[in-house]
Backbone as a chain_set.jsonl record, in Angstrom:
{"seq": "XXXXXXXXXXXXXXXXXXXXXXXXXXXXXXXXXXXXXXXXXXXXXXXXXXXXXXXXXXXXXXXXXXXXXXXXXXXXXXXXXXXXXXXXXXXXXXXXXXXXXXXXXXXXXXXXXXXXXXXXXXXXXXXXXXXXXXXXXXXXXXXXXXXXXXXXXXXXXXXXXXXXXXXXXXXXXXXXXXXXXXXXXXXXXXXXXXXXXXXXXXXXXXXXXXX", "coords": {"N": [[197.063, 203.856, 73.753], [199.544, 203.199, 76.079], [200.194, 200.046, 77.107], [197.249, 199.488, 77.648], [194.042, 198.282, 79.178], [195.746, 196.92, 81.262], [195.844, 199.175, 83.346], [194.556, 199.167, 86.014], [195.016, 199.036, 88.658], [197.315, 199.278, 88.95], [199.885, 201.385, 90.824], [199.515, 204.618, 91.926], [202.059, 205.843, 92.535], [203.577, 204.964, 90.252], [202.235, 206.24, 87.794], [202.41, 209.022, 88.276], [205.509, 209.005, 88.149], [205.818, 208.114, 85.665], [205.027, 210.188, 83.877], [207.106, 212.025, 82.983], [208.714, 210.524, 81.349], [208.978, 211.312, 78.72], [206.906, 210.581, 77.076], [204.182, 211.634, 75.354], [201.253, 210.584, 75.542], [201.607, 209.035, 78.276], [202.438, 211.304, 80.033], [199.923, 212.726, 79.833], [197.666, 210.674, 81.028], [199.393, 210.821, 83.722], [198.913, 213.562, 84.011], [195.971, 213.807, 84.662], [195.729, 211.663, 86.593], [196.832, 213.334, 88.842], [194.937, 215.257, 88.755], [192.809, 213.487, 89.656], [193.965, 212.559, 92.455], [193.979, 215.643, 93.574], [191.363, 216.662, 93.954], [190.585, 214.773, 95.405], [191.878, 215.473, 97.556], [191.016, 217.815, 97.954], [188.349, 217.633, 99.014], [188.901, 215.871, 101.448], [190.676, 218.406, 103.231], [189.378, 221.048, 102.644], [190.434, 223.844, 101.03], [192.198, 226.939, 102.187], [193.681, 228.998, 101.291], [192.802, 229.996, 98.446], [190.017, 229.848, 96.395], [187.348, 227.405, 95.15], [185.259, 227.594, 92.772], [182.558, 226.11, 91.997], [180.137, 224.853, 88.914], [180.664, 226.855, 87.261], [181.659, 228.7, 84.246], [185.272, 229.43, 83.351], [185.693, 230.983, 81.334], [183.425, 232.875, 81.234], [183.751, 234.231, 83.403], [186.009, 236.097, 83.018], [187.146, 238.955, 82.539], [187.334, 240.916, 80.125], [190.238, 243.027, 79.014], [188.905, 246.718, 77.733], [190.813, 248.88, 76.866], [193.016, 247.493, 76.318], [195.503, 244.587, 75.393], [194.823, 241.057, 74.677], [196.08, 238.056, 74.417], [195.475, 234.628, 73.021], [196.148, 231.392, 73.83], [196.175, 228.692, 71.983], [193.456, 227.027, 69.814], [190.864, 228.083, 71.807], [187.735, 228.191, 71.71], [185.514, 229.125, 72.526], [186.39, 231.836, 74.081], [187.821, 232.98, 72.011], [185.216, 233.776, 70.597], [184.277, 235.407, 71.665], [186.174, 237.39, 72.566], [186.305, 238.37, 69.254], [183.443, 239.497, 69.041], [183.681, 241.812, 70.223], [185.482, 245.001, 70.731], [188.203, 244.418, 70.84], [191.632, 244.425, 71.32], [193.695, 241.655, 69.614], [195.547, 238.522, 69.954], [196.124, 235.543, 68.062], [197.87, 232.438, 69.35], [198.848, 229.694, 68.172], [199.804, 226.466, 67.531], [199.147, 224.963, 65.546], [197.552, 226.472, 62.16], [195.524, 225.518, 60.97], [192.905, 225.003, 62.409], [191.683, 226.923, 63.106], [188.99, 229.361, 62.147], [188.046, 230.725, 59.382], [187.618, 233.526, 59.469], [189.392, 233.832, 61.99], [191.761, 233.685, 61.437], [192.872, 236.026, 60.373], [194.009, 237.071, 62.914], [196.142, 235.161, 63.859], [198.899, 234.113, 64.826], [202.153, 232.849, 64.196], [203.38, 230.379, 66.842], [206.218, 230.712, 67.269], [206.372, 233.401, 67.34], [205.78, 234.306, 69.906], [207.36, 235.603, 72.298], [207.611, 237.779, 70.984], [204.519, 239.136, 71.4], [203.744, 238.34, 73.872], [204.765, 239.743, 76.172], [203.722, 241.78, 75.784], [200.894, 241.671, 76.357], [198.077, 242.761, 78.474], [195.718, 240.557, 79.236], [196.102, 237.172, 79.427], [194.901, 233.843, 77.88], [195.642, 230.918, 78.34], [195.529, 227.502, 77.172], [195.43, 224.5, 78.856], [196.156, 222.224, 77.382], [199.061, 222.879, 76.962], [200.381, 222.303, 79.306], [200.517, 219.38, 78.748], [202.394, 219.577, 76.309], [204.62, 220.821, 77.402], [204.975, 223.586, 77.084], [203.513, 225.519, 78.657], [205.491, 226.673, 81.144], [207.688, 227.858, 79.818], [206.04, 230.308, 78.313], [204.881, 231.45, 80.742], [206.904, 232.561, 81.667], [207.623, 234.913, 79.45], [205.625, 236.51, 80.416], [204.145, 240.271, 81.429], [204.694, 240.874, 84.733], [202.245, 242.439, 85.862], [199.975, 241.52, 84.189], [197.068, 239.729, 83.449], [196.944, 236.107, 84.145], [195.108, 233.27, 82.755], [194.717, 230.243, 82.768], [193.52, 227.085, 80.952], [191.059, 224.71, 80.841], [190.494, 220.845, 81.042], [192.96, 219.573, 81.316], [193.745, 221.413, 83.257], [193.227, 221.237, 86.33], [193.8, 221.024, 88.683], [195.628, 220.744, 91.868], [196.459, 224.681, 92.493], [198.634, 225.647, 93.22], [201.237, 226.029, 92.335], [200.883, 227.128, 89.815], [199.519, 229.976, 90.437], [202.328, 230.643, 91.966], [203.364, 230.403, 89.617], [202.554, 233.158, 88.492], [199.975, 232.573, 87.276], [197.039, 233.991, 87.854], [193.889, 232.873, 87.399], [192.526, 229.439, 87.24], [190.821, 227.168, 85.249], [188.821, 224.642, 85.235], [187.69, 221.054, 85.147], [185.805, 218.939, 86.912], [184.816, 215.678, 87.68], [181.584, 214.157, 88.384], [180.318, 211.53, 88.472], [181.582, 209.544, 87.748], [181.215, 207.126, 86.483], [178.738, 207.326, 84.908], [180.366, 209.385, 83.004], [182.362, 207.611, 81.87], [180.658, 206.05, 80.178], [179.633, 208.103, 78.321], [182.051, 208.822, 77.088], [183.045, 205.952, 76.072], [181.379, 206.145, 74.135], [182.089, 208.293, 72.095], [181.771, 210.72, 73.198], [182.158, 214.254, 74.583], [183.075, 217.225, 76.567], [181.202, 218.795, 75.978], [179.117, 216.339, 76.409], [178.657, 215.262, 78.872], [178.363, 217.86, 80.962], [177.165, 218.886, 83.633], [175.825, 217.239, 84.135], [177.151, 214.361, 84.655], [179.309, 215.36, 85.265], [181.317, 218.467, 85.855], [182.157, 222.362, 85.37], [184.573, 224.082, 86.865], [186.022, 227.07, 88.149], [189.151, 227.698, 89.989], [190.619, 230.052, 92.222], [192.731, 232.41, 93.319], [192.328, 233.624, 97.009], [190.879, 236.901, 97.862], [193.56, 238.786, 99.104], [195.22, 236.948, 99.899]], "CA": [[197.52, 204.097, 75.12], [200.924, 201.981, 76.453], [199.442, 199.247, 78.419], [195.676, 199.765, 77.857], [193.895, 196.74, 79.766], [196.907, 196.516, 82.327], [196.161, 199.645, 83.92], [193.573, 198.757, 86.815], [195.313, 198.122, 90.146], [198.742, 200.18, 89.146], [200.428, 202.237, 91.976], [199.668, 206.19, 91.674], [203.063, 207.011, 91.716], [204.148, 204.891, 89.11], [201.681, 207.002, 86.991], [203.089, 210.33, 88.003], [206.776, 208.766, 87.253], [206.047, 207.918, 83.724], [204.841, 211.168, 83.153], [208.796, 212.263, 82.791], [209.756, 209.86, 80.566], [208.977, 211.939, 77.389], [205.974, 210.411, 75.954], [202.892, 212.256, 75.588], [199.943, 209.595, 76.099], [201.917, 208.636, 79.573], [202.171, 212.701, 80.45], [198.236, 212.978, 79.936], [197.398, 210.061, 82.322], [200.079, 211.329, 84.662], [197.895, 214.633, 84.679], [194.508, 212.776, 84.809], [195.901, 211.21, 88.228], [197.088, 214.392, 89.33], [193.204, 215.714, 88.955], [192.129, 212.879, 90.77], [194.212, 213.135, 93.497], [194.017, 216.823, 93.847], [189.643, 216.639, 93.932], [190.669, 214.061, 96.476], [192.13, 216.679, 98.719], [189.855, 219.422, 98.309], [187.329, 217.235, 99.653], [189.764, 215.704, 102.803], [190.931, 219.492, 103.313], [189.244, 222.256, 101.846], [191.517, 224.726, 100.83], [191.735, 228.169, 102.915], [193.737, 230.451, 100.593], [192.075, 230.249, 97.575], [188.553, 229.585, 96.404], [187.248, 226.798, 94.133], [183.691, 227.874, 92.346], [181.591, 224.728, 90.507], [179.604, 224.92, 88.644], [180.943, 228.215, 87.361], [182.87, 228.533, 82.893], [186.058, 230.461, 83.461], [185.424, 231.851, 80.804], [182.411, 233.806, 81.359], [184.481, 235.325, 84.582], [186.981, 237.039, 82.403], [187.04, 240.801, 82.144], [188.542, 241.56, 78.962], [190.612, 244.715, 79.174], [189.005, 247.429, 76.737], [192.469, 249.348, 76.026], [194.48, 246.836, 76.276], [195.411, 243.414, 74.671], [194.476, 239.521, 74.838], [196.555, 236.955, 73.847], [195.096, 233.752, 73.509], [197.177, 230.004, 73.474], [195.664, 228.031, 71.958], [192.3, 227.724, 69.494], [189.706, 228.5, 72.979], [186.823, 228.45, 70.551], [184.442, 229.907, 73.732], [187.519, 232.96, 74.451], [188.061, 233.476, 70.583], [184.103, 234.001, 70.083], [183.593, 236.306, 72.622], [186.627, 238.908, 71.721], [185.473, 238.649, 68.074], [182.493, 240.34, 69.233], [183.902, 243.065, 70.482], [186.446, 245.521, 69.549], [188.781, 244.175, 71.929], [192.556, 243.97, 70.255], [193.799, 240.304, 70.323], [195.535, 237.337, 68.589], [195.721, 233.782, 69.184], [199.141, 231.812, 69.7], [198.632, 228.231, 67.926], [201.177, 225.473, 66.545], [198.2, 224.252, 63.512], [196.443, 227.672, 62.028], [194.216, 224.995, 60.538], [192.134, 224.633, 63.582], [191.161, 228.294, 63.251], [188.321, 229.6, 61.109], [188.753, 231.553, 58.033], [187.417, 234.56, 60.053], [190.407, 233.917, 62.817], [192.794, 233.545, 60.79], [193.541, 237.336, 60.494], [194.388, 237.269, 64.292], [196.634, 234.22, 64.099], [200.416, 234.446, 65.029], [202.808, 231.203, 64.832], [203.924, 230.244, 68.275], [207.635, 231.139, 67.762], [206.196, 234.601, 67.875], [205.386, 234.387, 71.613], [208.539, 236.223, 72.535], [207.016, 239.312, 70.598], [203.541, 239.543, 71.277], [203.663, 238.173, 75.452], [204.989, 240.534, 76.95], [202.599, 243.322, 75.665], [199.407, 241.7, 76.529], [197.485, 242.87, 79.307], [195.441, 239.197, 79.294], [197.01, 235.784, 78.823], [194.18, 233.013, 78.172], [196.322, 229.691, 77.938], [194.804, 226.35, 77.075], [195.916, 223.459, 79.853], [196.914, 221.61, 76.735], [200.492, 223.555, 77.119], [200.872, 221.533, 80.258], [201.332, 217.907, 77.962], [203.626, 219.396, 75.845], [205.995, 221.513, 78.189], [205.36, 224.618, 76.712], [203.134, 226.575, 79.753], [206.28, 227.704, 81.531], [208.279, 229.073, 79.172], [204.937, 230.86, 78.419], [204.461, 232.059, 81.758], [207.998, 233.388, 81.621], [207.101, 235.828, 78.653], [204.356, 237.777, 80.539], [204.343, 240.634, 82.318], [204.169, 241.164, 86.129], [201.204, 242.651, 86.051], [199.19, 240.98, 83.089], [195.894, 238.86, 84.008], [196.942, 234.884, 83.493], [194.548, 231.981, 82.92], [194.874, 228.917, 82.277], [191.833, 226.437, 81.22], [190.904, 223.528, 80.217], [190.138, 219.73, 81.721], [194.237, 219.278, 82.201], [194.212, 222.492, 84.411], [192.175, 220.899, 87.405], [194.816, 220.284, 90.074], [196.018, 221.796, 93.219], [196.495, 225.811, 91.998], [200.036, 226.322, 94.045], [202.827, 226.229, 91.004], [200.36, 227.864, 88.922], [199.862, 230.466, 91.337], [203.701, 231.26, 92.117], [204.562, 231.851, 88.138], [201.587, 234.353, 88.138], [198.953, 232.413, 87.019], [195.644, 234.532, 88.412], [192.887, 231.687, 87.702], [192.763, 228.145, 86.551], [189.343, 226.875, 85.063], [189.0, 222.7, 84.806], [186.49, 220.242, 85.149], [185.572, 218.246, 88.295], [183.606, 214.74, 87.233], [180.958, 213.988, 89.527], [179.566, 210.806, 88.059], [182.706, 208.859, 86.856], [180.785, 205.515, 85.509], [178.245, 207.781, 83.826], [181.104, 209.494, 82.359], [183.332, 206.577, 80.765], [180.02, 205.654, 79.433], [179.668, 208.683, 77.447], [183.373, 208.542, 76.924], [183.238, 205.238, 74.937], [180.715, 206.761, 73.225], [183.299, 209.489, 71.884], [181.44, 212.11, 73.735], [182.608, 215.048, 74.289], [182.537, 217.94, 77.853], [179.781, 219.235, 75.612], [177.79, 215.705, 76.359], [178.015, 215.558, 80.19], [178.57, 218.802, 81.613], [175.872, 219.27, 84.534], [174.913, 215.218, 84.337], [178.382, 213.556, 85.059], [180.539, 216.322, 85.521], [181.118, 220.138, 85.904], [183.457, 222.998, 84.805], [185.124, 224.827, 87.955], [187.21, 228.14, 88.446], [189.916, 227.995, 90.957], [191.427, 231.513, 91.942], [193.463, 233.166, 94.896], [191.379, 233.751, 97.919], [191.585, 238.164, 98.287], [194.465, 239.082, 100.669], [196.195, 235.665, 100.21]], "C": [[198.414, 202.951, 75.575], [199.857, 201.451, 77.153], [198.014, 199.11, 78.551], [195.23, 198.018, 78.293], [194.558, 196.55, 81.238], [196.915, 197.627, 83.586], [195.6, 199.813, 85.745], [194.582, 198.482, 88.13], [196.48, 198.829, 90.566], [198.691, 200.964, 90.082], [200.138, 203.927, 91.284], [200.816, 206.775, 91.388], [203.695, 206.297, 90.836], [203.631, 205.675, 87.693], [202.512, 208.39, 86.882], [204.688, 210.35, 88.107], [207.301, 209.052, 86.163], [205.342, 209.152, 83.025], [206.227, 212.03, 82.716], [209.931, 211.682, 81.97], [209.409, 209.98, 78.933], [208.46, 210.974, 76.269], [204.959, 211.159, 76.683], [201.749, 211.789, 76.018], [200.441, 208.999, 77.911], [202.06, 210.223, 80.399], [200.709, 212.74, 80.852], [197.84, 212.347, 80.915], [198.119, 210.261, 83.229], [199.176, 212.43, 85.045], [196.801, 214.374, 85.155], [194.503, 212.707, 86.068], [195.867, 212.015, 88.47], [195.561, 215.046, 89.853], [192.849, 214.932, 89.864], [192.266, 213.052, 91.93], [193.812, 214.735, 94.228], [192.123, 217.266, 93.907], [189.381, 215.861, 95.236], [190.915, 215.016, 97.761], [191.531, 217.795, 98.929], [188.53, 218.392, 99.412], [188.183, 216.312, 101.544], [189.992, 217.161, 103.704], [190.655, 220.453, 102.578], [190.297, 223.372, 102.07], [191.367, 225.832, 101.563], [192.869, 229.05, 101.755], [193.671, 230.729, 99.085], [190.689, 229.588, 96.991], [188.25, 229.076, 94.935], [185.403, 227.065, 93.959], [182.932, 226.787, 91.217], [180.516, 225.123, 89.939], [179.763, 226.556, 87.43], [182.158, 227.996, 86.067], [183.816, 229.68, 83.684], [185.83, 231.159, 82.326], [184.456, 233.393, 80.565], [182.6, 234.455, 83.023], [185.219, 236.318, 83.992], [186.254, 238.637, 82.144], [187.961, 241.008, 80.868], [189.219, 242.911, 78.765], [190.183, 245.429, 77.353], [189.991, 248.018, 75.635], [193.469, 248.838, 76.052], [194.754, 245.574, 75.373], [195.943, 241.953, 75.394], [195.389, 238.939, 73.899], [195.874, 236.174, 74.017], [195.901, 232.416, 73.173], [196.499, 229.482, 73.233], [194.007, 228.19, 71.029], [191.264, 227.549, 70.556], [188.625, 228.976, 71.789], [185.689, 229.346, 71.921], [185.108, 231.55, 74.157], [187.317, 233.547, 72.874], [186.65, 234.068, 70.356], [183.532, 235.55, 71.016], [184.941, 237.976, 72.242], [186.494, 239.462, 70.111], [184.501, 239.491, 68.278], [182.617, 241.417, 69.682], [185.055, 243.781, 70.019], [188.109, 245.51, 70.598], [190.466, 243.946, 70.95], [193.593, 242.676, 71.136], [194.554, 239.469, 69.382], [196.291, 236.282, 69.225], [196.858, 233.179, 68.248], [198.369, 230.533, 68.913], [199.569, 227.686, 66.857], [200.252, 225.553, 65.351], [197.217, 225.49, 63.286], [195.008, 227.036, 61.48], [193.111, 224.788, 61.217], [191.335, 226.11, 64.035], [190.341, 228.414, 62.042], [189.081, 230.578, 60.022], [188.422, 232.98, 58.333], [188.376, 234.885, 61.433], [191.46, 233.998, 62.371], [193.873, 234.737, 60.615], [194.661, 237.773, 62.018], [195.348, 236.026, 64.877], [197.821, 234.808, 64.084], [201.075, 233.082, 65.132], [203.267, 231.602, 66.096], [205.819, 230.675, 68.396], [207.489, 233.293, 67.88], [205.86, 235.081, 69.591], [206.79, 235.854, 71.901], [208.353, 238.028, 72.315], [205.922, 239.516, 71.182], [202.763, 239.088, 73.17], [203.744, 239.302, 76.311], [204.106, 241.924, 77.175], [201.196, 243.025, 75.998], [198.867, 241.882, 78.178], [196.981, 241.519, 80.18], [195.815, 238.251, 78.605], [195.717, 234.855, 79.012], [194.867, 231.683, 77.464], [195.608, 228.5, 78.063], [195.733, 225.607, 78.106], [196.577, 222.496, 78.984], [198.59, 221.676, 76.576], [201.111, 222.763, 78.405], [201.479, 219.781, 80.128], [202.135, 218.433, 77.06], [204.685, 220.649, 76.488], [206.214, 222.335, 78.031], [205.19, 225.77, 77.826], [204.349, 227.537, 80.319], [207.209, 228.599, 80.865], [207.208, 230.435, 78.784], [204.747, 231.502, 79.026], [205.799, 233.359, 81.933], [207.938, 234.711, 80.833], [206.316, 237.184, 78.995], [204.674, 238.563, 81.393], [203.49, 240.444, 83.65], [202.396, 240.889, 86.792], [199.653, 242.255, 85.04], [198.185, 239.772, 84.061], [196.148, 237.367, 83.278], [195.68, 234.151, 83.783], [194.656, 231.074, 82.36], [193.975, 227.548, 82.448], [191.868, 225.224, 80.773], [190.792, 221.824, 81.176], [191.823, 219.233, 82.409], [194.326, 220.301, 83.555], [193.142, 222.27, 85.588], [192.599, 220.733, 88.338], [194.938, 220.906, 90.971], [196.535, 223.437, 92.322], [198.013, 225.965, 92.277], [200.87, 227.068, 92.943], [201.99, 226.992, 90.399], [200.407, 229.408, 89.975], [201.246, 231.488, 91.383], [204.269, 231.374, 90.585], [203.494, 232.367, 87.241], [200.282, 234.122, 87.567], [197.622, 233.371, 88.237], [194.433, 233.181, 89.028], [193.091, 230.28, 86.706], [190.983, 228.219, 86.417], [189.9, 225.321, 84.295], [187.686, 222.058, 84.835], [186.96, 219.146, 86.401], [184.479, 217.125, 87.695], [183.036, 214.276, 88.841], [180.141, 212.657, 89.585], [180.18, 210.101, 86.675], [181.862, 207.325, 86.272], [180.081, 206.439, 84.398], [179.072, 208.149, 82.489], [182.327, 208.629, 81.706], [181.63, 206.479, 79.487], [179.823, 206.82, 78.244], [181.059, 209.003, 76.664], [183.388, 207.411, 75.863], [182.021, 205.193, 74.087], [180.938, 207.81, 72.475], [182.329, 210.672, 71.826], [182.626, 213.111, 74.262], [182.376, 216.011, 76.07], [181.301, 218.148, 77.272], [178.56, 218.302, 76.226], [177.771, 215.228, 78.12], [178.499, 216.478, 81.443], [177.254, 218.795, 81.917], [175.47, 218.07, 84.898], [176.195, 214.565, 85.245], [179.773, 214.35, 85.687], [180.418, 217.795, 85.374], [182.301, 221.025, 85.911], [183.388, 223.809, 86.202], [186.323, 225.396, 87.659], [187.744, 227.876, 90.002], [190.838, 229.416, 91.158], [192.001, 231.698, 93.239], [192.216, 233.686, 95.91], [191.774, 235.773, 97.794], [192.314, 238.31, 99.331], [195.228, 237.847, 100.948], [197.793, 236.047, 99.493]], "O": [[198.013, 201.796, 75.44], [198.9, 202.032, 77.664], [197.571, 198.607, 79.584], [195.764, 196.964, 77.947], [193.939, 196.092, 82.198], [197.586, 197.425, 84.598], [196.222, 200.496, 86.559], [194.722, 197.284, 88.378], [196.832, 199.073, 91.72], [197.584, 201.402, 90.394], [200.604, 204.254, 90.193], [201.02, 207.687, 90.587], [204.646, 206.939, 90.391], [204.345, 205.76, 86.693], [203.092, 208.823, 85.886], [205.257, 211.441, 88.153], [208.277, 209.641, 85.7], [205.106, 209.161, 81.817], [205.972, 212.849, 81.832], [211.13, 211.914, 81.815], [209.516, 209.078, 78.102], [208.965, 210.62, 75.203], [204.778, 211.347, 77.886], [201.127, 212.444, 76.855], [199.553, 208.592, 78.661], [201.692, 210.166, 81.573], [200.342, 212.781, 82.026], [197.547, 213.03, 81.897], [197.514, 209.773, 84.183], [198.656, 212.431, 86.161], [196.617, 214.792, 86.298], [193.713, 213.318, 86.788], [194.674, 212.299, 88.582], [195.192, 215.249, 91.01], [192.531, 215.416, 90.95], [191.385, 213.5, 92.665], [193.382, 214.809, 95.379], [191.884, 218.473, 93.879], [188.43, 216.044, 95.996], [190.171, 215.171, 98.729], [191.543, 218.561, 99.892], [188.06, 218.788, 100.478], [187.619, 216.457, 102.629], [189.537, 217.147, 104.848], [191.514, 220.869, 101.8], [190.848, 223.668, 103.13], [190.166, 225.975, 101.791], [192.317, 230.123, 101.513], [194.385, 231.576, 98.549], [190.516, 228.47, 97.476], [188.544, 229.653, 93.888], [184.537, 226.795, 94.791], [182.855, 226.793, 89.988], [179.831, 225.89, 90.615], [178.765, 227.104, 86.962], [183.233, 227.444, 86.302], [183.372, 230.569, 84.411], [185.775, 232.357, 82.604], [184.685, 234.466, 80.006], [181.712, 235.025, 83.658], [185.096, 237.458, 84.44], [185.204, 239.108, 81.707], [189.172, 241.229, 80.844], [188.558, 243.847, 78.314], [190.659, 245.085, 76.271], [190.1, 247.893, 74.415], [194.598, 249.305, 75.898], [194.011, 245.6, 74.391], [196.858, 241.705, 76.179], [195.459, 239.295, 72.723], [195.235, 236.321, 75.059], [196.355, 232.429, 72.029], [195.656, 229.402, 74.126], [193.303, 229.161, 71.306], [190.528, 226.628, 70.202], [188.755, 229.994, 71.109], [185.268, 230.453, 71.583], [184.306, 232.408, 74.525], [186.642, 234.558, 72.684], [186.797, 235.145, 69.777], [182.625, 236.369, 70.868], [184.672, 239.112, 71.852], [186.559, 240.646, 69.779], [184.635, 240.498, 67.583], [181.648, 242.173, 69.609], [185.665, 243.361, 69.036], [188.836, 246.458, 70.896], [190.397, 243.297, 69.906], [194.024, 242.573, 72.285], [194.355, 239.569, 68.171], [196.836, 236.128, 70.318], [196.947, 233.252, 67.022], [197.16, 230.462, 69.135], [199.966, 228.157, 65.791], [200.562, 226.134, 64.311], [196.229, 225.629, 64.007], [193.89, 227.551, 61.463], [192.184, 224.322, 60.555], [190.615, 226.304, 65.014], [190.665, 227.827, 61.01], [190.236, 230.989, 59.914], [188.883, 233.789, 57.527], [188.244, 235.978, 61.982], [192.3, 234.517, 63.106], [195.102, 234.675, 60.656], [195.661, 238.486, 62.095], [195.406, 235.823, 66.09], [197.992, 235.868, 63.482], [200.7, 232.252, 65.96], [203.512, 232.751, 66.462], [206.456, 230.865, 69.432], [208.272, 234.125, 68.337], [205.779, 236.195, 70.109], [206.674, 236.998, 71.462], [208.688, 239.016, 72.97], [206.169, 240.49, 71.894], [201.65, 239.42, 73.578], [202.85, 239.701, 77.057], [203.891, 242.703, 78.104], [200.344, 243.913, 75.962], [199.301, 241.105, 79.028], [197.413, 241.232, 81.296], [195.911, 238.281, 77.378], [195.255, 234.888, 80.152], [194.697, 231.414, 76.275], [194.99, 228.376, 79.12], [196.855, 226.097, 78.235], [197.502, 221.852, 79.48], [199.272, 220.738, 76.162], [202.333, 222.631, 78.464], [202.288, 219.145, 80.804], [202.961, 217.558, 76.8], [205.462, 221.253, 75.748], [207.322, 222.719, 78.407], [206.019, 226.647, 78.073], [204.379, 228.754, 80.135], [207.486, 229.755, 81.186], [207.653, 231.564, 78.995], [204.335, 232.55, 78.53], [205.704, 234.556, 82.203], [208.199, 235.71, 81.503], [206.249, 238.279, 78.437], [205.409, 238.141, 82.285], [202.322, 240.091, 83.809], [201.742, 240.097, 87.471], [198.526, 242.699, 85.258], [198.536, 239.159, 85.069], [195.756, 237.199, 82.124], [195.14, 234.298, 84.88], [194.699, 231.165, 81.133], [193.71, 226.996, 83.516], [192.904, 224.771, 80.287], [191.23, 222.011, 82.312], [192.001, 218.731, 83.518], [194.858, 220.009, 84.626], [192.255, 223.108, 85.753], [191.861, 220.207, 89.172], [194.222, 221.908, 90.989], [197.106, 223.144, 91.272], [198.634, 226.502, 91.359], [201.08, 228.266, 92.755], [202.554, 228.086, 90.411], [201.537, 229.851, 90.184], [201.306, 232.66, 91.011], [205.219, 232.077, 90.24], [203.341, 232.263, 86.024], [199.497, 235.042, 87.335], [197.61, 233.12, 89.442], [194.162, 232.727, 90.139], [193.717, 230.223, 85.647], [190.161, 228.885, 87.047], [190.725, 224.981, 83.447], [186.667, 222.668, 84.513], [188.074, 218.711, 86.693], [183.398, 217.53, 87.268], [183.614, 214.114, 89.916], [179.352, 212.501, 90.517], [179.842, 210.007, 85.495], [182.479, 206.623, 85.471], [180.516, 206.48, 83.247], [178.87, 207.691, 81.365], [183.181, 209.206, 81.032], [181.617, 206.788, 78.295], [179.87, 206.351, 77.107], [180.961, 209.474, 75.531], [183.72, 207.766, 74.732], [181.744, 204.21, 73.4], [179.923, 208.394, 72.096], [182.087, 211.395, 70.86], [183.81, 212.781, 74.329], [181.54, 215.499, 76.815], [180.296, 217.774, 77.875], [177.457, 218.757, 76.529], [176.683, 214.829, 78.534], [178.889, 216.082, 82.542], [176.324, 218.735, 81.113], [174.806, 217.864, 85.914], [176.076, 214.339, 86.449], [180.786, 214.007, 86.297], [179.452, 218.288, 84.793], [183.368, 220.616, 86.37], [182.296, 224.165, 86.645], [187.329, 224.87, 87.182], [187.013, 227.844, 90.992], [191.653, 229.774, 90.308], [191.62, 231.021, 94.194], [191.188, 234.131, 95.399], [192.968, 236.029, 97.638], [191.888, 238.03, 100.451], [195.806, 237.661, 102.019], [198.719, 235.241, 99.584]]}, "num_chains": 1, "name": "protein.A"}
């Protein structure tokens, strides 16, 4: 990490500056802040036109359309396990196929296929990882109208708006509630798995109805 040690005292917006200057480890902590801030303001001003639920996987909100089809960005090992189980038709966007089992593998597409296989899916489940490398909007561009977006993961925790206006549906992130606990399991190269419910908690953000 540039600067590790040095970063303690720095100005906020020099953080969300150097997220623009096309490195990736200064992007990530640019988003990081972003979360902070934006957890900051829900609690100053709760939001009125859309509704943040804690405690609550986006994932286990999703409706998967029967006759229709799921894309997924990204290997979502919790998304991937759950249309496996059913007879749901689906296949999952990812730069490294290595990161997919040998039972996903059938349902893998390289990412320069987007272009083909966007536009026809009913549901879009995009990892938040697409947000450090710059891919999300072209992404978002791809889908149709009327297709169900989400977009998940610990980067996707921020104010909803932009997501929102290019059709995102719901965001699902993580809210820490018990930031010392959590470094500590942190430089213990834990994982959400090791303090979800103790230190921290996964939250859906979605459009309020009628907003």
């Amino acid at each position: 990490m540039p600067l590790s040690g040095q970063l303690k005292g720095k100005k906020v917006l020099d953080f969300i500056e150097e997220m623009f200057m096309g490195k990736v480890l200064k992007k990530a902590l640019g988003i990081a802040v972003l979360n902070a801030l934006s957890a900051t303001c829900w609690q100053l001003r709760p939001p009125l036109d859309y509704v943040i639920k804690n405690g609550v996987d986006a994932f286990e909100t999703l409706t998967l359309p029967e006759e229709g089809y799921t894309v997924i960005v990204g290997a979502l090992t919790p998304i991937i396990k759950r249309v496996k189980k059913g007879k749901n038709k689906f296949c999952i966007l990812e730069m490294d196929p290595v990161t997919l089992k040998a039972d996903e593998l059938p349902f893998y597409k390289a990412t320069d296929r987007a272009p083909e296989v966007l536009p026809t899916a009913d549901l879009v489940v995009i990892t938040g990882t697409t947000l450090i490398n710059d891919t999300l909007e072209d992404l978002l561009k791809l889908t149709k109208p009327e297709a169900d977006i989400v977009v998940v993961g610990p980067t996707a925790s921020m104010l909803p708006e932009a997501f929102f206006q290019r059709g995102v549906n719901l965001l699902g992130g993580t809210v820490v509630t018990r930031p010392d606990g959590l470094l500590d399991i942190l430089a213990e190269a834990g994982s959400g798995y090791h303090f979800y419910g103790e230190f921290g908690e996964r939250v859906v953000i979605q459009k309020r109805k009628g907003s």
